[in-house]
N, CA and C of each residue as an Amber inpcrd file, in Angstrom:
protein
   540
 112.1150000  98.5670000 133.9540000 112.6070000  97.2140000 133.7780000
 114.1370000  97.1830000 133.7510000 115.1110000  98.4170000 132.8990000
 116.4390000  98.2720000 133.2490000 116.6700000  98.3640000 133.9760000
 116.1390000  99.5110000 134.9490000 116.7310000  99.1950000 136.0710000
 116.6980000  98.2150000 137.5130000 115.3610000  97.5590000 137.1840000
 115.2720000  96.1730000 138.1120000 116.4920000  95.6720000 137.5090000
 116.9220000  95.5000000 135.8940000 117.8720000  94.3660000 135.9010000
 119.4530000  95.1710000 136.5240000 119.4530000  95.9710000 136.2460000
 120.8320000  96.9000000 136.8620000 121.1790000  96.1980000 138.5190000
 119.9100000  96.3910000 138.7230000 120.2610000  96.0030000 140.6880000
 120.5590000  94.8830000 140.8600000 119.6500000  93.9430000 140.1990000
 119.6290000  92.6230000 140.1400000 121.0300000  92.6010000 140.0870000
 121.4570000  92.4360000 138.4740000 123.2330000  92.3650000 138.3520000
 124.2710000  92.6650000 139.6820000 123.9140000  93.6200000 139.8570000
 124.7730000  94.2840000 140.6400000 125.0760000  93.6000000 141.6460000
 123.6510000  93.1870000 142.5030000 123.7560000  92.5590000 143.7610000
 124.2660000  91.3250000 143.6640000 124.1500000  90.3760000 142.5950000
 124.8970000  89.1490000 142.3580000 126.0590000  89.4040000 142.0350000
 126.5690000  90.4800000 141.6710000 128.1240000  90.8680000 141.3600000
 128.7870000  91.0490000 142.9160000 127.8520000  91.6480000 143.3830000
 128.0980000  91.9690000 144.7180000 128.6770000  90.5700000 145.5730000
 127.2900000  89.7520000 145.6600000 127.8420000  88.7120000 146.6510000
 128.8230000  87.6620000 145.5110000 129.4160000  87.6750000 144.7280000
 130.2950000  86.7570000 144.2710000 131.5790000  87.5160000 144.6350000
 131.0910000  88.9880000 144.6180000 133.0150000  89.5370000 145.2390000
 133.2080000  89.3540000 146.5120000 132.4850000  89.0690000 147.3170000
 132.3690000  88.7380000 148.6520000 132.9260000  87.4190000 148.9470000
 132.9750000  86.5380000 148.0100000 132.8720000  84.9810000 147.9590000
 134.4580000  84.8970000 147.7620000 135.2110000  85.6840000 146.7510000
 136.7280000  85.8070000 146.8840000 137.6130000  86.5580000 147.4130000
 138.6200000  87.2800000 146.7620000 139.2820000  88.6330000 147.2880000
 140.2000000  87.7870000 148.2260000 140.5160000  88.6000000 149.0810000
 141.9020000  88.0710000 150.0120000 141.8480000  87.0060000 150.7220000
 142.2570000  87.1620000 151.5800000 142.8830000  86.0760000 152.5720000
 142.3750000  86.5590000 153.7590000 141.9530000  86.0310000 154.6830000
 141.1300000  86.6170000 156.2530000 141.7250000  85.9570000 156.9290000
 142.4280000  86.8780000 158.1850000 143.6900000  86.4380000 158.8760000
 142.9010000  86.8060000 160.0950000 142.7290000  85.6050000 161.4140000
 142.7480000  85.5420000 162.8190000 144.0880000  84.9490000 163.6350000
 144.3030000  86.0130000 164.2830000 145.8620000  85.7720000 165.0910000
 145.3100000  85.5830000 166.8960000 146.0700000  84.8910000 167.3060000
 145.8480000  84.9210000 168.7290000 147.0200000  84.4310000 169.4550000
 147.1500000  85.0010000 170.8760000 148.6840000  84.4760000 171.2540000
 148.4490000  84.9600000 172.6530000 149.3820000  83.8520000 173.4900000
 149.0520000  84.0790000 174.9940000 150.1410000  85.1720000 175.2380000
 149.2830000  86.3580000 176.0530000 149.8210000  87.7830000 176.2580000
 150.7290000  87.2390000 177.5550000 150.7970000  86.2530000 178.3470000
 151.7560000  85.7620000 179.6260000 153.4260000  85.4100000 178.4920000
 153.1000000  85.0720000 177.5530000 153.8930000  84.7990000 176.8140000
 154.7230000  85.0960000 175.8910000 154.5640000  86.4310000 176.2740000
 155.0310000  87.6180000 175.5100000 156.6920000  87.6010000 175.6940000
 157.3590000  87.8620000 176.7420000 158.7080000  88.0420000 177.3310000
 159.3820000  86.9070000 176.2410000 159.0690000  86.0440000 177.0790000
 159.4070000  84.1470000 175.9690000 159.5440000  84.9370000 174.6510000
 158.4320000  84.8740000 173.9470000 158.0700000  85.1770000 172.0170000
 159.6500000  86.3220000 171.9560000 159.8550000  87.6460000 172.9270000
 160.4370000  88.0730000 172.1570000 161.7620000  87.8560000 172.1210000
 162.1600000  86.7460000 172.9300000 163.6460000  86.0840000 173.6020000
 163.5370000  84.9400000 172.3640000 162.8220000  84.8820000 171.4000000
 163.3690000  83.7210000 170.4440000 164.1120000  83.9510000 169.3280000
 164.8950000  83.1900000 169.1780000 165.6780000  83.1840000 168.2690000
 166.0060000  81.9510000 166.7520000 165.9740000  80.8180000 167.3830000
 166.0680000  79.6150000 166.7030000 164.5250000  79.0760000 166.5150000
 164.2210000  78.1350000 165.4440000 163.3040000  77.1840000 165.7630000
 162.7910000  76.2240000 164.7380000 162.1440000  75.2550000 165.0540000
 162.3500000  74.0740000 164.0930000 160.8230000  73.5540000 163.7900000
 160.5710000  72.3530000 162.7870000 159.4280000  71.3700000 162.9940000
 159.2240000  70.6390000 163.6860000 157.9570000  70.5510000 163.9910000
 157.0200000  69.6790000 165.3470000 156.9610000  68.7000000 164.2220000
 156.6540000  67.5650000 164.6970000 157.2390000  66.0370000 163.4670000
 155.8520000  66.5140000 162.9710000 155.9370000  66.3560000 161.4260000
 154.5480000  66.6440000 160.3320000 153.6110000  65.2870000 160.9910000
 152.3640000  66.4640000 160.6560000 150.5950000  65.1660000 160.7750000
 150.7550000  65.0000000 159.2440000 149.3090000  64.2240000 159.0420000
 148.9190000  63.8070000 157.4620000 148.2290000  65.1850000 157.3420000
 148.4010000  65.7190000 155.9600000 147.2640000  66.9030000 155.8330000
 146.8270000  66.2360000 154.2460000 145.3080000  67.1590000 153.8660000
 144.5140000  66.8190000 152.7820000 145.3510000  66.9220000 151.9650000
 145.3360000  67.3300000 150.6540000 145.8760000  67.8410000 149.6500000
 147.5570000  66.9170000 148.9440000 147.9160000  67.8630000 148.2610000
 148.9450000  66.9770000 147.4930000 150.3330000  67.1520000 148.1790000
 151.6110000  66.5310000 148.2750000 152.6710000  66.8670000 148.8110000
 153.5610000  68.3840000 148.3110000 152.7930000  68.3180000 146.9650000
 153.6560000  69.6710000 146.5690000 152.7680000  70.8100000 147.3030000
 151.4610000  70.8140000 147.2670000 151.0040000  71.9190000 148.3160000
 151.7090000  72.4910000 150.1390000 152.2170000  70.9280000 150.3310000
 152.5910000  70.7400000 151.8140000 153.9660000  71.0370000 151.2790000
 154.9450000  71.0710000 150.5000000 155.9500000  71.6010000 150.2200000
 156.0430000  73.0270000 150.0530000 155.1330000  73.5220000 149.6050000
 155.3480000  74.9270000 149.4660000 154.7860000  75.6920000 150.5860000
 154.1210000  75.4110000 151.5520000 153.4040000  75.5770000 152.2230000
 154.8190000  75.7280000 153.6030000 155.3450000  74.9270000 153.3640000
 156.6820000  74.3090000 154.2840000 158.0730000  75.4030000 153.9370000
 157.7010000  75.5270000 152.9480000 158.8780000  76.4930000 151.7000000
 158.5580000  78.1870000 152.6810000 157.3580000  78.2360000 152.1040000
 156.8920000  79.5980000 152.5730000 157.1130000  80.0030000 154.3300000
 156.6600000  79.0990000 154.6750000 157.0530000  79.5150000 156.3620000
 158.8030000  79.2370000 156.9330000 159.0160000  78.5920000 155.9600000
 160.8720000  78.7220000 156.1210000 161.2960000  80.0960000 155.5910000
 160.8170000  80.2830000 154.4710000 161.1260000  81.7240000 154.0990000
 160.5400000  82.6670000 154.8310000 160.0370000  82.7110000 155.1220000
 159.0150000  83.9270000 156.1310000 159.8410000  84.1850000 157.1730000
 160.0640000  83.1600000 158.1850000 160.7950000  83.0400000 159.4080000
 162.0910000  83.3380000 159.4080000 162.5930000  83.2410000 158.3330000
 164.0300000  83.7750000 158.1240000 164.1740000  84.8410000 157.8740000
 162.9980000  85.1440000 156.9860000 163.2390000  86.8130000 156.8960000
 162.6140000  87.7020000 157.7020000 162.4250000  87.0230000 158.9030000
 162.1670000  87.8990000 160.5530000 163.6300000  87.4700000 161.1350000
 164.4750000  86.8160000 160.8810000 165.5850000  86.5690000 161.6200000
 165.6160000  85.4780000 162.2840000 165.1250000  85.1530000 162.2540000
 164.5170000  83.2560000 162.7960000 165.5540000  82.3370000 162.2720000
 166.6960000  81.4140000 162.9410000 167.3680000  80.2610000 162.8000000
 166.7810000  78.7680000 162.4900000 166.3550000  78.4160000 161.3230000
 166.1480000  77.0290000 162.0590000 166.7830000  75.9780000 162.1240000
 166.6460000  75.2630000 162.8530000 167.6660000  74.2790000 164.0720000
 167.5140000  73.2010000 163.9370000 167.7880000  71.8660000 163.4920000
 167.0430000  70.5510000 163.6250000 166.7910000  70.4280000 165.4170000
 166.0520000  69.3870000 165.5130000 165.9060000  68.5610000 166.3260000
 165.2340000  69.2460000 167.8550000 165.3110000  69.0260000 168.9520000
 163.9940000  69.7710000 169.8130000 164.8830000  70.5970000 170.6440000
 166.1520000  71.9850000 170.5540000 166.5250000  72.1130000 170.6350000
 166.0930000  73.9290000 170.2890000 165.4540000  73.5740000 170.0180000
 164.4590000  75.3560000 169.4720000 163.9190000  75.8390000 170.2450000
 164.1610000  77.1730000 170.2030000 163.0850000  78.5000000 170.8630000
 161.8800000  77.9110000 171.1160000 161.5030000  77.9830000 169.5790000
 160.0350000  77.4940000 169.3050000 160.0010000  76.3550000 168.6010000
 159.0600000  76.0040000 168.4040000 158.2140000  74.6920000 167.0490000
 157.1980000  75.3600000 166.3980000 157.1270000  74.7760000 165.3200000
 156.0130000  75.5080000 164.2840000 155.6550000  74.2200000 163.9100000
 154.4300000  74.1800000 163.6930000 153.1670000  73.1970000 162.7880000
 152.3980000  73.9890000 162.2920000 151.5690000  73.3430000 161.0690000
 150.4720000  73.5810000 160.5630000 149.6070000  72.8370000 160.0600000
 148.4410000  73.5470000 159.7580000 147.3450000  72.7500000 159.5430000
 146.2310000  72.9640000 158.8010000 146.1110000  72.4670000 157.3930000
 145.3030000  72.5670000 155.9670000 143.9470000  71.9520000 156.3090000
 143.2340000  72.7810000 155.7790000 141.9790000  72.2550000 155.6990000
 141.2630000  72.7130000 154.7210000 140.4420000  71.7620000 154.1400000
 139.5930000  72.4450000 152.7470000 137.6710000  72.2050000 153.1170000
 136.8920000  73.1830000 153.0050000 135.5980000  72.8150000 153.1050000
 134.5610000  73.6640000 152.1340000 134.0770000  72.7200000 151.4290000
 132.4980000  73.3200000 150.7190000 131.9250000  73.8870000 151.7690000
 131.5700000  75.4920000 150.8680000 130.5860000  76.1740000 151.1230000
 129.7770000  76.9510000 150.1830000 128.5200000  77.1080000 150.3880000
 127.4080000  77.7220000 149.3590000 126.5860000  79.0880000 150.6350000
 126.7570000  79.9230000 149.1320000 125.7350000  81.0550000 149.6570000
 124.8030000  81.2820000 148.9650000 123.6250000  81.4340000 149.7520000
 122.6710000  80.9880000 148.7380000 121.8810000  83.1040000 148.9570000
 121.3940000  83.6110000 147.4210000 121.0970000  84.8190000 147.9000000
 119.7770000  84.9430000 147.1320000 119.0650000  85.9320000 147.6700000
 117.4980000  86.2130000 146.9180000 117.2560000  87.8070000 146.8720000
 117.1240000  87.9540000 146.0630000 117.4700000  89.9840000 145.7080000
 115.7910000  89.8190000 144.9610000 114.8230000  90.7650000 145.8040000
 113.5890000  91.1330000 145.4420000 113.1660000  92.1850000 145.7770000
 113.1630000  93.3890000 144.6360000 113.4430000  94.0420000 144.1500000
 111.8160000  95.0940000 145.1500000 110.9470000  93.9410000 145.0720000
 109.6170000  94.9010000 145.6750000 110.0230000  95.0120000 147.1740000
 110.7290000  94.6140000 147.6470000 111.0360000  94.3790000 149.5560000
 110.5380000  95.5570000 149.9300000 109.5540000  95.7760000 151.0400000
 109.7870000  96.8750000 151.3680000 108.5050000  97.9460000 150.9000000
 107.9840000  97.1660000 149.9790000 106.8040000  98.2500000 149.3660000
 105.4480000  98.2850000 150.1600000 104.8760000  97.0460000 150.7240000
 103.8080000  97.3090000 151.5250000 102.9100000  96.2630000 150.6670000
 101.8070000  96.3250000 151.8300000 100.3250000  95.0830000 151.4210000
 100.0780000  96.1180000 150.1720000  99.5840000  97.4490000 150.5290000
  99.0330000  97.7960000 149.3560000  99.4050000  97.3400000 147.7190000
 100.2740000  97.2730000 147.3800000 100.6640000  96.3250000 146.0800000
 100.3620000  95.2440000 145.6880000  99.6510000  95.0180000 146.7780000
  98.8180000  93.5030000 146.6180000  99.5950000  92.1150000 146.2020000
  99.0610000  91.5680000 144.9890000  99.7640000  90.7250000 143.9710000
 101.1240000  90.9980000 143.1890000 101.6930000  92.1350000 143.7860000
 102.8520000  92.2580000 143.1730000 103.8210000  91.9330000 143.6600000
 103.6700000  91.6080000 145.0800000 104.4510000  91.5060000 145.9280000
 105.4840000  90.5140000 145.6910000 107.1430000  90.7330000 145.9430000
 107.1560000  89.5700000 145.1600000 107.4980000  88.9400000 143.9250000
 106.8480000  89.5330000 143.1200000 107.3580000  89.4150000 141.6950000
 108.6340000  90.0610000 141.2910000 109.2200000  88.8680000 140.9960000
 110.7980000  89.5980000 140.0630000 112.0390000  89.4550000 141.0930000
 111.4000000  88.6390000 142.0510000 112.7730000  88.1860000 142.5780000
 113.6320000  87.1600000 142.0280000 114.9480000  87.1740000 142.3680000
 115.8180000  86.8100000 141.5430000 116.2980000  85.9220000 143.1250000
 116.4410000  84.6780000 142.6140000 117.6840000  83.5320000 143.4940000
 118.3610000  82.9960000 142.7650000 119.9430000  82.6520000 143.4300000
 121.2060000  82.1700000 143.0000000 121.6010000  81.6380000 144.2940000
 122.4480000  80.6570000 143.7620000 123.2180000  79.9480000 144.7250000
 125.0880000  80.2000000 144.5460000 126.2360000  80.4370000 145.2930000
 127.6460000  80.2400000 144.8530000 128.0140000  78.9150000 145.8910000
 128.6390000  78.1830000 144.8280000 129.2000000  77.4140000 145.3100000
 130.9620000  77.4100000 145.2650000 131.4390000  77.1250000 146.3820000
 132.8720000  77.1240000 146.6500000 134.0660000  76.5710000 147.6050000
 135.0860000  76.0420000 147.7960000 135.8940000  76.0160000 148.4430000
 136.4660000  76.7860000 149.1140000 136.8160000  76.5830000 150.5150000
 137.4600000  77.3250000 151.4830000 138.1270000  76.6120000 151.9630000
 139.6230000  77.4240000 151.7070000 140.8370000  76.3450000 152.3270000
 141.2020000  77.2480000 153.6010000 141.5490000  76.6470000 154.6100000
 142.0260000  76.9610000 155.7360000 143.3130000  76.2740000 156.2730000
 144.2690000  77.8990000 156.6190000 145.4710000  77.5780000 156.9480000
 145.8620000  77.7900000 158.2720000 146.3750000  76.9470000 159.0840000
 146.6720000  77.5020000 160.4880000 148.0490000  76.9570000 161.0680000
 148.3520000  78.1480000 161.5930000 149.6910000  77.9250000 162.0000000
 150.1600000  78.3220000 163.2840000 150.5830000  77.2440000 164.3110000
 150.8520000  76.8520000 165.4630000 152.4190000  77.3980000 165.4750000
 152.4460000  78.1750000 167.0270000 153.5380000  78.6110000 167.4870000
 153.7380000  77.3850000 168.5110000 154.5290000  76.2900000 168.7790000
 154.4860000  76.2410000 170.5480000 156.3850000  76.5550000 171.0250000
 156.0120000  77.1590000 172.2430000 157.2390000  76.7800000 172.6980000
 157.9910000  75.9390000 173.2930000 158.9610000  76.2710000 172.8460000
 160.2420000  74.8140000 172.7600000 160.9590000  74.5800000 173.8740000
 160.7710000  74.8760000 175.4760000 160.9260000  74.8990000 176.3060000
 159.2930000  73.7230000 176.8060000 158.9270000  74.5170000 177.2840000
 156.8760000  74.2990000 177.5850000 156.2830000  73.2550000 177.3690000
 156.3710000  73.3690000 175.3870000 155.8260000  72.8740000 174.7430000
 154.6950000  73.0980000 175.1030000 154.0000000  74.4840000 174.8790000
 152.5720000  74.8380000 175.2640000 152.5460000  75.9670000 173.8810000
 151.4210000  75.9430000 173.6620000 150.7650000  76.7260000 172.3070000
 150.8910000  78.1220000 172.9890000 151.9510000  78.8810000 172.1410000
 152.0900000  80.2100000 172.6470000 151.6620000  81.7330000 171.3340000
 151.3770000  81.0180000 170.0540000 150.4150000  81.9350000 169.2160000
 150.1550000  81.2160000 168.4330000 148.8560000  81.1900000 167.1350000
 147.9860000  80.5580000 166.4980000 147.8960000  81.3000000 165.6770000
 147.8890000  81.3010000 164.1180000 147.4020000  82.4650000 163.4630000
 146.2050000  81.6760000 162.5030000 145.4570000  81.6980000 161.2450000
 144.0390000  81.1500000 161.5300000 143.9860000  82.0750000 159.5930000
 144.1710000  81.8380000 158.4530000 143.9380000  82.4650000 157.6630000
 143.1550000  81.6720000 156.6510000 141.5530000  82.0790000 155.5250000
 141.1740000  81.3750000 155.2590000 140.8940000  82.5400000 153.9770000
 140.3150000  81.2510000 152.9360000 140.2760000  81.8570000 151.5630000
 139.8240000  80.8550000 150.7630000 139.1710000  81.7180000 149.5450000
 138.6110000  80.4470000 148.4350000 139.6030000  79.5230000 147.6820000
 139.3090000  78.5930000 147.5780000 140.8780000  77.5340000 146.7570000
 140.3320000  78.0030000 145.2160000 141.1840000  78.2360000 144.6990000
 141.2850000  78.5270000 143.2790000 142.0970000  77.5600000 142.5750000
 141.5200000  76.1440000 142.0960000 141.9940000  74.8310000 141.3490000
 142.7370000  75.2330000 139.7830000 142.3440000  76.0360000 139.1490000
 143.1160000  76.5640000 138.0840000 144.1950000  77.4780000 137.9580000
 144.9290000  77.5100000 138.9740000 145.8940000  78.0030000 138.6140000
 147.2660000  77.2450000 138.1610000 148.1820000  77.7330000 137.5400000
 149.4240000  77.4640000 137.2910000 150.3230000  77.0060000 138.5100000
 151.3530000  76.2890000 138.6220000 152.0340000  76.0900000 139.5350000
 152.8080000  77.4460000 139.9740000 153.0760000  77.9470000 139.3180000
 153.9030000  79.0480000 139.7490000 153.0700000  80.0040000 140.4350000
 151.4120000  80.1890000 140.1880000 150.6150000  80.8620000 140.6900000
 150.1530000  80.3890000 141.8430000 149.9070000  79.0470000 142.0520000
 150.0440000  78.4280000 143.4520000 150.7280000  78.4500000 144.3070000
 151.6550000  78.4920000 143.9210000 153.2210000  79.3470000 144.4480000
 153.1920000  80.7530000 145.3010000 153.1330000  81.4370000 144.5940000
 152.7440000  82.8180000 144.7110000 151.4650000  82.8620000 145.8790000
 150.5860000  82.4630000 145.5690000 149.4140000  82.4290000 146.7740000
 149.8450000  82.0930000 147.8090000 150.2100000  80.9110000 147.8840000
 150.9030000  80.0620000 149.2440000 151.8680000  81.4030000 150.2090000
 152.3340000  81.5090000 149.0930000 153.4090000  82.5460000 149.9200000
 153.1680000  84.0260000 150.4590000 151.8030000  84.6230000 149.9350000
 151.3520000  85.4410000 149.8710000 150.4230000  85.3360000 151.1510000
 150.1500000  84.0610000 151.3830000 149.1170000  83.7720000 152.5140000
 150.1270000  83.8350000 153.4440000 150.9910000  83.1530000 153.9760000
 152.0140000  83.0170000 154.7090000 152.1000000  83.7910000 155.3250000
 152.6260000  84.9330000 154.3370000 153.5620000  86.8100000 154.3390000
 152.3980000  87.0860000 155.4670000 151.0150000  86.9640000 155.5870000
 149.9240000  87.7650000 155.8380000 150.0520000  87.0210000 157.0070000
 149.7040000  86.1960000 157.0800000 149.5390000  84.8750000 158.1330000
 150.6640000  85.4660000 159.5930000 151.3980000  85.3190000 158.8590000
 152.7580000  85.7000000 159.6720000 153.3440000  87.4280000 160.2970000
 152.6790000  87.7840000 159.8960000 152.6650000  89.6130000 159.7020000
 152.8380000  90.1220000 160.3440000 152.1890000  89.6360000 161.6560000
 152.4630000  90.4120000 163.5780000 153.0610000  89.1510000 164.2130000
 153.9930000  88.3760000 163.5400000 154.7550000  86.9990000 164.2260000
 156.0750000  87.9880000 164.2250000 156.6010000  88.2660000 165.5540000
 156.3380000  88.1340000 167.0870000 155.5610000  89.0660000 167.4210000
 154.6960000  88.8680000 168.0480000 153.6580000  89.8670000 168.8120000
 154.3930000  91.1470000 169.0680000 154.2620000  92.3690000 169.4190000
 154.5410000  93.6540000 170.0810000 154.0040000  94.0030000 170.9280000
């Protein structure tokens, strides 16, 4: 019996660490566009959309990719007069994983009526915010890399810890900005 409950635990420990942890970064960028990316130097904002969330999120969010870009060497420039343009784009969506850990899986008909017994279901429920961030170039004006990073929203934190995330996503987000 302890040790049905050992596994049990475990495996629900299991899929809830699955449910947080980092940041999951998809990058993509047109390889014709390579020469361009590494000839940039300056670059500015594509005029802001509406995004979800609060203005101080879109401030820091704005904060972080100014800081980022500068500390690759990046100028930025008012007005359409840039290498490049940068936008981005917030998104938040519910999601649930729903899991069932039964412990007999696997044993056979012969067990008959046991089959079955002592499974354990749970549901996690959570937020996933998604961050994406648009390269285009400032010549073109054609989408020349995309980077794509997503993660659970964590509503309790401190401002200063919101802070810290934002920027932490960014750092990651941004990581192979300019391509090699």
């Amino acid at each position: 019996m302890n040790v049905r409950r050992a596994f049990v635990v475990a495996m629900a420990g299991l899929s809830l660490a699955s449910c947080g942890g980092g940041i999951r970064v998809n990058t993509d960028y047109d390889p014709a566009a390579g020469p361009a990316i590494t000839g940039y130097r300056t670059w500015s904002w594509l005029p802001a959309t509406a995004h979800p969330g609060d203005r101080l999120t879109a401030a820091g969010i704005r904060g972080a990719i100014d800081n980022q870009l500068a500390s690759k060497g990046f100028t930025k420039v008012e007005g359409d007069s840039a290498d490049f343009r940068v936008s981005y784009i917030l998104a938040d969506e519910g999601k649930v994983e729903y899991n069932v850990v039964n412990p007999w899986y696997g044993y056979g008909a012969w067990y008959g009526a046991r089959m079955g017994v002592g499974s354990s279901r749970s549901s996690t429920v959570w937020d996933q915010g998604t961050l994406a961030i648009d390269i285009v170039d400032g010549k073109k004006g054609e989408l020349v890399y995309r980077t794509v990073g997503q993660a659970e929203i964590t509503t309790d934190l401190s401002p200063a810890d919101r802070i810290e995330r934002v920027n932490k996503a960014v750092i990651a987000l941004l990581k192979s900005f300019p391509p090699r």
